[in-house]
C-alpha positions as CSV (number, residue, x, y, z in Angstrom):
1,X,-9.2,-7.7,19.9
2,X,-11.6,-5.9,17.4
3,X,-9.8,-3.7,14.9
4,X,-13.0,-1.1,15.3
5,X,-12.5,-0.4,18.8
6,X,-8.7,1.4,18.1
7,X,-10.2,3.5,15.6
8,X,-13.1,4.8,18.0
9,X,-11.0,5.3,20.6
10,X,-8.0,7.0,18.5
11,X,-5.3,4.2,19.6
12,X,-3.0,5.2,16.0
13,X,-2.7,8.4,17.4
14,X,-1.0,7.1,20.5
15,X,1.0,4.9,18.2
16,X,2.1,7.5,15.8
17,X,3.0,9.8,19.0
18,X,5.4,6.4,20.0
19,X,6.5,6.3,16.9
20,X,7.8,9.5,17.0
21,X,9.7,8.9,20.3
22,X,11.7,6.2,18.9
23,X,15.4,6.8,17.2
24,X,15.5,3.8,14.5
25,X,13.7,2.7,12.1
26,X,13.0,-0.7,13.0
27,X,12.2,0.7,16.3
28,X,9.6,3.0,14.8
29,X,7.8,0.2,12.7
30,X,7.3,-1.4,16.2
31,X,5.8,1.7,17.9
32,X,3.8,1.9,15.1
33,X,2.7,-1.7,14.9
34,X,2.1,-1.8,19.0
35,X,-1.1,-3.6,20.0
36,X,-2.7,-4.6,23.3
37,X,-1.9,-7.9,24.7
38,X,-4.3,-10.2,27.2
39,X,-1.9,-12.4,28.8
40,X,-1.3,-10.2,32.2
41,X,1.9,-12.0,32.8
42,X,3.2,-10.6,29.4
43,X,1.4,-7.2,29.9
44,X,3.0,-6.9,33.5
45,X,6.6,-8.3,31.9
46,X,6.0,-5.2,29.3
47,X,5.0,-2.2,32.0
48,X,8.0,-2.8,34.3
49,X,10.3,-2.7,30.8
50,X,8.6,0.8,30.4
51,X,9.4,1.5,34.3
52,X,12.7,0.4,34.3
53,X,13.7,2.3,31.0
54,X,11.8,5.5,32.8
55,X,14.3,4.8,35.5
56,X,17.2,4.6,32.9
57,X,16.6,7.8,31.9
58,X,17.9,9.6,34.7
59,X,21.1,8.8,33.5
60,X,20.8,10.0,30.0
61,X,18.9,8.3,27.1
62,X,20.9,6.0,25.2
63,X,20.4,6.4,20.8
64,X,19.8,3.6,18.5
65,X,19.7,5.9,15.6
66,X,22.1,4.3,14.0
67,X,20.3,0.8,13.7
68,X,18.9,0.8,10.5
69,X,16.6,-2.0,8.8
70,X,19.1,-4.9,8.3
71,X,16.7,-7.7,7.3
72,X,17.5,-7.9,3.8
73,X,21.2,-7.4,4.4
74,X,21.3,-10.4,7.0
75,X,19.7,-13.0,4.7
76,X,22.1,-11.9,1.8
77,X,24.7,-12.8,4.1
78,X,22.8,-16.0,5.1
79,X,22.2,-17.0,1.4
80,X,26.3,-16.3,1.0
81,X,26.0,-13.5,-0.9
82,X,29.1,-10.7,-0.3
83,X,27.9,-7.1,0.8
84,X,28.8,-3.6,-0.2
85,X,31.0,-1.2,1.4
86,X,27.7,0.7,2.3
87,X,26.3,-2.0,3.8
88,X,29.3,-3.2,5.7
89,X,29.6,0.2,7.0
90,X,25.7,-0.7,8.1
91,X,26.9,-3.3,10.1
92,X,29.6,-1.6,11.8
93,X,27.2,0.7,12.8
94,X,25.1,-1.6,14.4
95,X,28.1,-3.1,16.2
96,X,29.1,0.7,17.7
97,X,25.5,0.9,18.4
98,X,25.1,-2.2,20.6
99,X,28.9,-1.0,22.4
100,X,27.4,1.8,23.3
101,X,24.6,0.1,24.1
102,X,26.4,-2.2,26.7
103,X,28.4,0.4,27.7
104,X,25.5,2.2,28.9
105,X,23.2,-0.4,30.4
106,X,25.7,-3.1,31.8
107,X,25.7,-2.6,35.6
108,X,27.9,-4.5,38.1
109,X,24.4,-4.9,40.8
110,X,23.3,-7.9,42.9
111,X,20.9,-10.1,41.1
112,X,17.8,-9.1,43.4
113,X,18.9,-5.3,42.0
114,X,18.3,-5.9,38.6
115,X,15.9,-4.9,36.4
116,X,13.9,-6.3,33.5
117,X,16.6,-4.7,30.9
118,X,19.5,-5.8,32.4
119,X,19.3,-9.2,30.7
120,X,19.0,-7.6,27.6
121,X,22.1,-5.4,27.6
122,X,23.8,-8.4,29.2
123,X,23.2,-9.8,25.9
124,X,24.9,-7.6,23.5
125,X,27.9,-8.7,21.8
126,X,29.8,-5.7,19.8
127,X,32.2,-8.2,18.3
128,X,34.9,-5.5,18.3
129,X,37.4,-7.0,16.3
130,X,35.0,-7.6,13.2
131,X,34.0,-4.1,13.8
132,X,37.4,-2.9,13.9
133,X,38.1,-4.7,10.5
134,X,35.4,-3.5,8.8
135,X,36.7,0.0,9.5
136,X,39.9,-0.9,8.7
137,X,39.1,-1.8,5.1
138,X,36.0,0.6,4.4
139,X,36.7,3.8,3.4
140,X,32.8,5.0,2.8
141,X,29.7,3.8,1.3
142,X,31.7,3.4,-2.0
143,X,35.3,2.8,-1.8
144,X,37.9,1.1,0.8
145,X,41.4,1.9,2.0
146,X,44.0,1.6,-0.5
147,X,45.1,-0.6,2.9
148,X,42.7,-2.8,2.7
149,X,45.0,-5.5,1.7
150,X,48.6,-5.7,0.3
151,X,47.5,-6.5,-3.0
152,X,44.9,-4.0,-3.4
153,X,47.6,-1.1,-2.2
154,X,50.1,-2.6,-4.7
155,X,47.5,-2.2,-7.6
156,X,46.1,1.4,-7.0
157,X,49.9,2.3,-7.0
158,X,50.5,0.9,-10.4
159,X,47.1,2.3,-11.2
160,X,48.2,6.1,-10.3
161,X,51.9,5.5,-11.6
162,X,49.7,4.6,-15.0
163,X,47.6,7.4,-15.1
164,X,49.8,10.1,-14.1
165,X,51.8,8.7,-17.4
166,X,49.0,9.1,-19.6
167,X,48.5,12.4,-18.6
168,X,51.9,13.3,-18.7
169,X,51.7,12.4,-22.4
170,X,48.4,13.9,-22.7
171,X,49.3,17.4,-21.8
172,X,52.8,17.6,-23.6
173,X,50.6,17.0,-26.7
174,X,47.9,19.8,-25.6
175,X,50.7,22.3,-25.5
176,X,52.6,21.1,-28.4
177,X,52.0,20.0,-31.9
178,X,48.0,19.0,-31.3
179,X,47.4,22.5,-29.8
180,X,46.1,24.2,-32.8
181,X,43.3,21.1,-33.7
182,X,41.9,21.6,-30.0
183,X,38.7,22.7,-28.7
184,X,39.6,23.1,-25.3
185,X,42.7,22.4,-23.2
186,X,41.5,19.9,-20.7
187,X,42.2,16.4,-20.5
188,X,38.6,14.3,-20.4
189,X,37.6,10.8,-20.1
190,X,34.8,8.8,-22.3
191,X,34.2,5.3,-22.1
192,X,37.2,5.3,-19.5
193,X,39.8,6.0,-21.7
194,X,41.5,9.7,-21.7
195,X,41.2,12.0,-24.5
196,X,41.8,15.4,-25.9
197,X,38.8,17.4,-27.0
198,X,39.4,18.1,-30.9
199,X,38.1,20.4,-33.4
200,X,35.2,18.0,-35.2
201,X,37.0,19.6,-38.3
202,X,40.6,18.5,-37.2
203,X,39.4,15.3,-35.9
204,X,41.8,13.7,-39.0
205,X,44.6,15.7,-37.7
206,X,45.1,13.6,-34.5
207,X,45.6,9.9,-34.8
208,X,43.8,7.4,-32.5
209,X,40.1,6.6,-31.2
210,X,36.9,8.5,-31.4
211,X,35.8,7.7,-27.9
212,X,33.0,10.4,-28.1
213,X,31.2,13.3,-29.5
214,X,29.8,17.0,-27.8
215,X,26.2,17.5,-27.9
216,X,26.7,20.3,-30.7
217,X,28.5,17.8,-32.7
218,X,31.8,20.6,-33.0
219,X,34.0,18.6,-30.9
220,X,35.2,15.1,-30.7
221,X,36.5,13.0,-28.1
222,X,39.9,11.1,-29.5
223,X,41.9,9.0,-27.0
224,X,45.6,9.4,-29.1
225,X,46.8,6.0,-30.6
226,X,50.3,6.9,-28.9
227,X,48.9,6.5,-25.1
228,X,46.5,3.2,-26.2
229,X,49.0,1.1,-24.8
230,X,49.1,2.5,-21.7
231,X,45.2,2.6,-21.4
232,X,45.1,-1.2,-22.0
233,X,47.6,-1.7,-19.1
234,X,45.3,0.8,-17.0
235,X,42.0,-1.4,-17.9
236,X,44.0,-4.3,-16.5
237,X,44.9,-3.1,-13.1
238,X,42.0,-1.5,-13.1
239,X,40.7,-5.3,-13.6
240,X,42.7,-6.3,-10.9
241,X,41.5,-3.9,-8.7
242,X,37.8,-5.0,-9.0
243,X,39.0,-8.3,-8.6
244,X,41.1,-7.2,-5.2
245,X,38.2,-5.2,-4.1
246,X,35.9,-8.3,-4.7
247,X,37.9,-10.8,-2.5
248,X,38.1,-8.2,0.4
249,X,34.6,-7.8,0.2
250,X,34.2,-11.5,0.3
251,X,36.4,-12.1,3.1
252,X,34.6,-9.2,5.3
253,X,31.1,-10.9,4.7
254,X,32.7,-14.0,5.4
255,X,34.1,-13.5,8.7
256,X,30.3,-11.5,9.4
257,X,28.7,-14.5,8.6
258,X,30.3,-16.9,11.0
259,X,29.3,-14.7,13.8
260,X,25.6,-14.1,12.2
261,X,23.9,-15.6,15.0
262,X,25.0,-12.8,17.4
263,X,24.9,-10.2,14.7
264,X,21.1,-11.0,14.4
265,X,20.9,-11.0,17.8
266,X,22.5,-7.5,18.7
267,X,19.6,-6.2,16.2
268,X,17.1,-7.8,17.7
269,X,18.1,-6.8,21.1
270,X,18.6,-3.0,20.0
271,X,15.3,-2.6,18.0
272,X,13.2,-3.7,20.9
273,X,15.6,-1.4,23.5
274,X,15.0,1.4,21.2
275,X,11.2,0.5,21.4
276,X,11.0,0.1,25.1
277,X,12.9,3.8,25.6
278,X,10.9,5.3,23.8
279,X,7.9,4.4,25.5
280,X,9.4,5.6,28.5
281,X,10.2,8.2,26.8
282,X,6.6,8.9,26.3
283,X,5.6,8.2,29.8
284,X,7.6,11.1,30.6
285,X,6.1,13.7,28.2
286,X,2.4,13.0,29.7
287,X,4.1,12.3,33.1
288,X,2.5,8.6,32.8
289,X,2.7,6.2,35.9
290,X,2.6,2.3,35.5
291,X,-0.7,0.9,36.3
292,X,-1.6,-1.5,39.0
293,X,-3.2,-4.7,36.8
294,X,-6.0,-7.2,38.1
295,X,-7.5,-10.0,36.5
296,X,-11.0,-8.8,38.7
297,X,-12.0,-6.8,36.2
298,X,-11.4,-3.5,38.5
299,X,-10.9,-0.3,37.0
300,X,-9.8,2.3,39.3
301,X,-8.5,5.5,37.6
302,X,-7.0,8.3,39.6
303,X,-6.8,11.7,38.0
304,X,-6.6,10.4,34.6
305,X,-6.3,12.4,31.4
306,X,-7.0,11.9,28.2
307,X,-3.3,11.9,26.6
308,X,-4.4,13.7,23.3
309,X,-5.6,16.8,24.9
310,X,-3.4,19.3,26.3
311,X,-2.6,18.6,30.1
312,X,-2.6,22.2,31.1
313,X,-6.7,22.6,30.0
314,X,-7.9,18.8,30.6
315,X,-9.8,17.6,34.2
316,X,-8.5,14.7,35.4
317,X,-10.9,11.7,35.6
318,X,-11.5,9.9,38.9
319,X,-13.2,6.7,38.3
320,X,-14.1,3.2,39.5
321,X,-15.8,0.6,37.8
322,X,-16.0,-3.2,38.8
323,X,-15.8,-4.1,42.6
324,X,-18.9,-2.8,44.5
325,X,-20.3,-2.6,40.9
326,X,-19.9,-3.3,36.9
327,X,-22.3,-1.1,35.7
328,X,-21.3,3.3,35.7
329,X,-24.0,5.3,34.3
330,X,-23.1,8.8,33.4
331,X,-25.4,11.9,33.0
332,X,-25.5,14.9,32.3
333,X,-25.5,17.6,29.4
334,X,-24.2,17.7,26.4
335,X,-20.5,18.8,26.1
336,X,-20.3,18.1,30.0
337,X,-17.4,15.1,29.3
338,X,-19.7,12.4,29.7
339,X,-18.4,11.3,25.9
340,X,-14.4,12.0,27.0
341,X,-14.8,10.3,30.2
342,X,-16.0,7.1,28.5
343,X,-13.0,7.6,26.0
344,X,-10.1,8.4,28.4
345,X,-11.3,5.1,30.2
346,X,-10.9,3.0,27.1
347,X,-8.1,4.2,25.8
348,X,-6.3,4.1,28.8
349,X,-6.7,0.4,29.1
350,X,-5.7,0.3,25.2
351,X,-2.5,1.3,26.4
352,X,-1.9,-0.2,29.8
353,X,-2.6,-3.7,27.7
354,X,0.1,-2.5,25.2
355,X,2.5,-2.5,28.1
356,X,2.4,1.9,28.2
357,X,2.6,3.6,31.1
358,X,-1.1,5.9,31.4
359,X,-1.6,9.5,32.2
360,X,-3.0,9.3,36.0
361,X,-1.7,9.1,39.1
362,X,0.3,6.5,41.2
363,X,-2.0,3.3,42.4
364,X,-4.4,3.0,39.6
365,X,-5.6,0.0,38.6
366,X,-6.6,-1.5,35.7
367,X,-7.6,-5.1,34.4
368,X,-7.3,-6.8,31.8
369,X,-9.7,-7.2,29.1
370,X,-9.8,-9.7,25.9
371,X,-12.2,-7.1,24.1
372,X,-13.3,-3.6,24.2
373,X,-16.6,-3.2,22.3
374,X,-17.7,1.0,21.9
375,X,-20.8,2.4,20.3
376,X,-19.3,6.5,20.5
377,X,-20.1,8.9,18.1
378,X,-22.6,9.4,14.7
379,X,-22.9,6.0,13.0
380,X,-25.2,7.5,10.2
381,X,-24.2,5.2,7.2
382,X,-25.6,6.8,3.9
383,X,-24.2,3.9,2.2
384,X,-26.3,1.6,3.9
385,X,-28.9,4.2,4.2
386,X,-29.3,3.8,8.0
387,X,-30.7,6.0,10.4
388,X,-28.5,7.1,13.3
389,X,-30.4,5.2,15.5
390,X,-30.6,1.8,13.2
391,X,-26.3,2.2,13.2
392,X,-26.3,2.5,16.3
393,X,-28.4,-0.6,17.0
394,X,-26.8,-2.5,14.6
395,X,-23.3,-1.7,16.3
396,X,-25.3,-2.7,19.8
397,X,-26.8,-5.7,18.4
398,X,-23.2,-6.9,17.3
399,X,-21.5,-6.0,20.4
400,X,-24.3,-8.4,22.7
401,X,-23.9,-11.3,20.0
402,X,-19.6,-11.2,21.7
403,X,-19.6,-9.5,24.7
404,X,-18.9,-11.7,27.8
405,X,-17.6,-11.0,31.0
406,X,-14.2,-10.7,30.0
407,X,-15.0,-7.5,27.9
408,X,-15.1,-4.1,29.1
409,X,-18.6,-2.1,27.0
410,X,-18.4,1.7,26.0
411,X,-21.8,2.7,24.8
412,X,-22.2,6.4,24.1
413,X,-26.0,8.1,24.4
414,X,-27.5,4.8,24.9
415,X,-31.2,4.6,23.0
416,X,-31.0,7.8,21.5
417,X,-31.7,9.3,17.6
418,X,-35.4,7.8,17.9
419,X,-38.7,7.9,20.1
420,X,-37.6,8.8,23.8
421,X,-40.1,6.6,25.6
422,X,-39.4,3.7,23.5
423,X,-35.6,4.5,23.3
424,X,-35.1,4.6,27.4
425,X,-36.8,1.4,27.3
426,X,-34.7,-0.5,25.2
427,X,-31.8,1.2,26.8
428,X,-33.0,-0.1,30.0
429,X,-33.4,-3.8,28.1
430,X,-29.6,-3.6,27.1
431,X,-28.0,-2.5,30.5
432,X,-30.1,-4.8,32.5
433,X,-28.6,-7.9,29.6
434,X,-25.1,-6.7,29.8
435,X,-25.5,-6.0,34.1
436,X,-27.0,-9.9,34.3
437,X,-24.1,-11.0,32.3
438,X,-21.6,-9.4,34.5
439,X,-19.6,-6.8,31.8
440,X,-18.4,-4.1,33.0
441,X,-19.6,-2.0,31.3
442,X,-19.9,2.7,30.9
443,X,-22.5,4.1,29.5
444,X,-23.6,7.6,29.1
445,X,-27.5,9.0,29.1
446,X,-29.5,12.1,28.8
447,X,-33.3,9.8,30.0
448,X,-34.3,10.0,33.4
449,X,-35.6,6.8,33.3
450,X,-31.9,5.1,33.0
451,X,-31.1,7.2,35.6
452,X,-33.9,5.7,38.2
453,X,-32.8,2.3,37.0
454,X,-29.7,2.7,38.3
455,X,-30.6,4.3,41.1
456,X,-32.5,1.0,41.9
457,X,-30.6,-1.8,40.6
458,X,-27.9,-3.1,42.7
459,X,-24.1,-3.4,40.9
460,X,-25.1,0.0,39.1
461,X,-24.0,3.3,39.8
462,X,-24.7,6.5,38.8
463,X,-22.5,9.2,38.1
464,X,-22.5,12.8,36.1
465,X,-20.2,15.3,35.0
466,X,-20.5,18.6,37.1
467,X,-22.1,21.8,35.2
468,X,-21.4,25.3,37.0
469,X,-24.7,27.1,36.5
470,X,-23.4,30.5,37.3
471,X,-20.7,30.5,34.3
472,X,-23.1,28.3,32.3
473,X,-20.2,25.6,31.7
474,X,-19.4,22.5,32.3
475,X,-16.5,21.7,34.8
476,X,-15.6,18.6,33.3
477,X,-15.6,16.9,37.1
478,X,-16.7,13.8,37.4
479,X,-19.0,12.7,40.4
480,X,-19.4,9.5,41.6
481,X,-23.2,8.5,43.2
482,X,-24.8,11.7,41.6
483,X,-27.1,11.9,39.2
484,X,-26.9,15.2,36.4
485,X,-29.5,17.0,35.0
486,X,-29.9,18.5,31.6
487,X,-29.7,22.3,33.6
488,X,-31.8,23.3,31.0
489,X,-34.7,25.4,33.4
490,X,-31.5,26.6,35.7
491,X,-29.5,27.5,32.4
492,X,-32.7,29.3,30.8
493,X,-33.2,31.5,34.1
494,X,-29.8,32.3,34.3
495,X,-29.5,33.7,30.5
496,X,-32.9,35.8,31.4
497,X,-35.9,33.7,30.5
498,X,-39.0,34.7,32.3
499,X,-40.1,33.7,35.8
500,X,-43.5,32.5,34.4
501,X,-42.4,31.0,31.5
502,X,-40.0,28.4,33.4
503,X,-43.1,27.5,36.0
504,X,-45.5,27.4,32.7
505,X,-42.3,24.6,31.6
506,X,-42.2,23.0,35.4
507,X,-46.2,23.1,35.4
508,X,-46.0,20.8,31.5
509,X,-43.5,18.6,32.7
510,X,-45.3,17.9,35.6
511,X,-48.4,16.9,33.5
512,X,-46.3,15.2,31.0
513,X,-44.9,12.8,33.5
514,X,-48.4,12.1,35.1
515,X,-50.3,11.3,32.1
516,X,-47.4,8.9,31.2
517,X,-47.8,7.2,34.6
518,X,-51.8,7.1,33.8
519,X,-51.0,5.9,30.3
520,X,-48.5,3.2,31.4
């Protein structure tokens, strides 16, 4: 499908709204990267996931925030590479995600009870005994249990019995005969080794090695020759320990890699259930409803709103386009809806072909398109310097060079930004090529000469967007089989204009339209 047509019609905005309704981040990048599909097997497969999550929900919403983007942490594991506590712990989560997961969604039902999800939480494997080992050995994103293994708990011992020496010796010499060649009383470490802070001028007066220096340069940092010894066995275990640490590690990512395949799979599974929850999620913020889907090429809205605009002000949009015709015309004045209807239209089969549920009521239809082609809004390119009109008709010129009956047409104001006479006329040369070709097709008009050809041509219909003349407003309403008027004598009487001067009006239209018909 075009990328032009989600722009127009403001699709990223429905995708950033999904986005936010997801609970991982995997699951947002594929809100974010949703896109309409054409297959209607796939797009039908898609909106009863969406109703059966919106089902799910009843019983609480289940959270994937946990599940976080594991793509380069699998293939280090397939390339054999150990991971890190932190990313271990990563894992774990993943496998506490999908328990929960299963926990929530695995129902004992008949077969013909089952859902479209079902399958998918059938699927889950929480592998609890890796998980349980991970947790075992992992204290946090940094360390593990001295527990972790035998070995490792018989170094850290030797390691504390080491240092607790060192210090020992440390502060027997901080309180005896070093104390006057001190700085300050603490014990510090430089280069991992354990000094006493010294007077720079004393620094001769206290055997061993200068390990480091303060910023002022007043104090040095000696590690006393009597406790080297002891450091060199602490390095050592310390060794060990790495070493220790490094094996567990090893043995972890091991035992996580010959059970990859599911591991992989329990992501994939929970990244698309976190996406298909929170588009049921979103159905219930707009109070969406699955749509009814054709391959006909019927559209049949019922009370449909436009889901960016607030559902307490918007009119719902009753609409029908494609079985006693493919043509809707829509007239009217200017901030009347003509332009929103036209939009909520598109963008609700945008979404219904991304497998969303759409903002209207129970039994509307929609079909399935391969393209949407729309020509809404001020093309005026200064870059190209082109006219209005000329963008416009280069955008119209485009979309009849593709167009075909499997495409729906949105085409906003059709002819206008140049000569009326000659801009109704081509406008009437572009709906009769796209009515002949059989596209369904909206378009919106202010010339009355559109207007009488579909009053005349069969497969076209008229329609406008209702104006209340005593508040001077539109109602937004959208009538079916009527034809609207620009108001603009009814609006002028109400605000006050002269009797006289609205007949003098009447009396040059009148003449108007008759020397056109002599003319013509």
């Amino acid at each position: 499908m075009n990328t032009k047509i989600f722009e127009i019609l403001e699709f990223p905005k429905i995708q950033e709204m999904l986005e936010k309704c997801a609970s991982s981040q995997p699951g947002m990048e594929l809100c974010k990267n949703i896109m309409p599909e054409i297959d209607i097997e796939k797009i039908q497969h898609m909106q009863n996931e969406t109703s059966a999550a919106k089902e799910r929900l009843r019983q609480g919403r289940p959270s994937f925030s946990r599940v976080t983007n594991l793509t380069q942490i699998l293939d280090k594991l397939e390339n054999g590479t150990s991971l890190t506590p932190a990313e271990l712990l990563r894992i774990s989560d993943l496998l506490e995600t999908a328990d929960k997961a299963k926990e929530y969604g695995c129902r004992e039902i008949p077969e013909e009870e089952r859902d479209p999800l079902d399958a998918r939480f059938n699927q889950l494997s929480p592998l609890a005994k890796v998980n349980q080992e991970i947790r075992r050995c992992i204290r946090n994103e940094s360390d593990l249990f001295d527990t972790a293994s035998s070995s490792l708990e018989k170094i850290r011992k030797k390691i504390r019995s080491t240092e607790e020496g060192i210090q020992g010796q440390l502060r027997a010499m901080i309180s005896g005969k070093y104390r006057g060649y001190l700085s300050d009383t603490f014990i510090s470490q430089r280069n991992g080794a354990y000094c006493l802070a010294v007077k720079y001028a004393c620094r001769n007066k206290v055997p061993g090695i200068v390990q480091g220096q303060s910023g002022t340069g007043g104090t040095v940092f000696i590690e006393p020759k009597s406790v080297a010894n002891a450091s060199i066995q602490l390095q050592d275990y310390q060794y060990q320990e790495k070493i220790e640490i490094a094996v567990i590690l090893g043995e972890l990512s091991d035992m996580i890699k010959a059970q990859l395949k599911y591991v992989r799979k329990n992501y994939s599974i929970l990244t698309t259930l976190d996406f298909i929850f929170a588009k049921a999620f979103l159905s219930e913020e707009y109070n969406g409803t699955a749509p009814i889907l054709n391959s006909k090429k019927i559209i049949s809205i019922k009370e449909g709103r436009h889901p960016l605009l607030d559902p307490q002000k918007v009119v719902p949009t009753t609409l029908e386009l494609g079985r006693d015709y493919d043509m809707l015309v829509i007239t009217g004045p200017n901030t009347g809806g003509k332009t929103l209807t036209m939009k909520t239209v598109g963008l609700l089969t945008l979404m219904g072909q991304a497998g969303l549920h759409i903002p209207a009521a129970t039994g509307s239809e929609l079909s399935v398109f391969k393209e949407v082609f729309a020509d809404i809004g001020d093309e005026q390119s200064i870059a190209q310097s082109l006219s209005t009109f000329s963008a416009h008709m280069t955008n119209i010129i485009r979309i009849l060079g593709v167009a075909d009956k499997d495409s729906l047409v949105l085409i906003d104001e059709l002819g206008s930004g140049t000569d009326p006479a000659e801009g109704a006329a081509l406008a009437v040369s572009i709906l009769s090529r796209l009515h002949n070709q059989h596209i369904r097709t909206l378009a919106t008009t202010h010339y009355a000469q559109i207007k009488a050809f579909a009053l005349t041509t069969e497969g076209i219909q008229n329609a406008c967007c209702e104006f209340d003349v005593e508040t001077l407003s539109p109602t937004y309403r959208l009538m079916i089989g009527a034809v609207g008027a620009s108001n603009a004598f009814a609006i002028s009487k109400r605000l006050g204009l002269e009797e006289q001067l609205i007949e003098d009006a009447r009396g040059f239209l009148e003449n108007e339209r008759h020397q056109s018909q002599l003319v013509n």
